[in-house]
C-alpha positions, 0 to 999 in steps of 0.5 A, spaced: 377 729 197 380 735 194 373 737 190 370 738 197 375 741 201 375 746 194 367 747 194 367 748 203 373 753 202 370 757 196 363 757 200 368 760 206 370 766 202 363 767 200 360 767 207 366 771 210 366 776 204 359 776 204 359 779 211 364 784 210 361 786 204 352 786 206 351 794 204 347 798 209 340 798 211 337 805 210 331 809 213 327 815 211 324 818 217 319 824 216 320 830 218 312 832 218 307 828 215 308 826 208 304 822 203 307 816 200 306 815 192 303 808 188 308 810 183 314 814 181 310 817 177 304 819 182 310 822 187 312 827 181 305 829 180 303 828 187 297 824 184 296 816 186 296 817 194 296 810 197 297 812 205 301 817 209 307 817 214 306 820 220 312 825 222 317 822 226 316 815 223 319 811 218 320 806 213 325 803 209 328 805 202 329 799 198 331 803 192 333 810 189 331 814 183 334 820 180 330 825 177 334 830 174 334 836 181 332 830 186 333 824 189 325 820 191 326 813 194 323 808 193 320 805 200 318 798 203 312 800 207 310 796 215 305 793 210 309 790 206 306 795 199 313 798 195 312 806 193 314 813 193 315 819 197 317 826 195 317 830 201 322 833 206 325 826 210 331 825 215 336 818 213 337 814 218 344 809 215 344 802 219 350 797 218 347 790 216 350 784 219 349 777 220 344 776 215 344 776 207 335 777 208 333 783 207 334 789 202 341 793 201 341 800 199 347 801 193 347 808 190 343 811 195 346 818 198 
């Protein structure tokens, strides 16, 4: 009986510390249009298109990369393909609650 009063206790604090402690959603929103990349290496060449994000839309950052002067973050698209913008964008910071699903954002500006 102690072992799983011990096992529901420990899953509680994971639960609770996980909900305190979720990250933040981030967005990118263009501020005009701009291309999004296949590849980290596409949006520094600008090279590897693989759609556009129309001026005032946005999409999810799942990731950022350091490159030397800047930060390009890597994107969830509304189709679900991951790439790269390079361009003039707006951030938009959600709190996340109530889920574990989803991609945080750690180490993002």
């Amino acid at each position: 009986m102690k072992i799983i009063a011990a096992i529901f206790i420990s899953f509680c604090i994971i639960l609770v510390g996980g909900y305190f402690y979720l990250g933040d959603y981030l967005y990118a929103i263009a501020e005009k249009d701009i291309a999004i990349y296949l590849s980290l290496d596409g949006a520094l060449n600008n090279t590897d298109q693989i759609g556009m994000l129309k001026s005032g839309s946005e999409v999810q950052i799942i990731k950022c990369h350091d490159v030397k002067h800047y930060i390009i973050p890597e994107v969830l698209t509304d189709s679900g393909e991951v790439g790269y913008i390079n361009d003039r964008f707006k951030l938009r910071r959600e709190k996340a609650r109530y889920t574990f699903s989803g991609h945080k954002v750690f180490g993002c500006p």
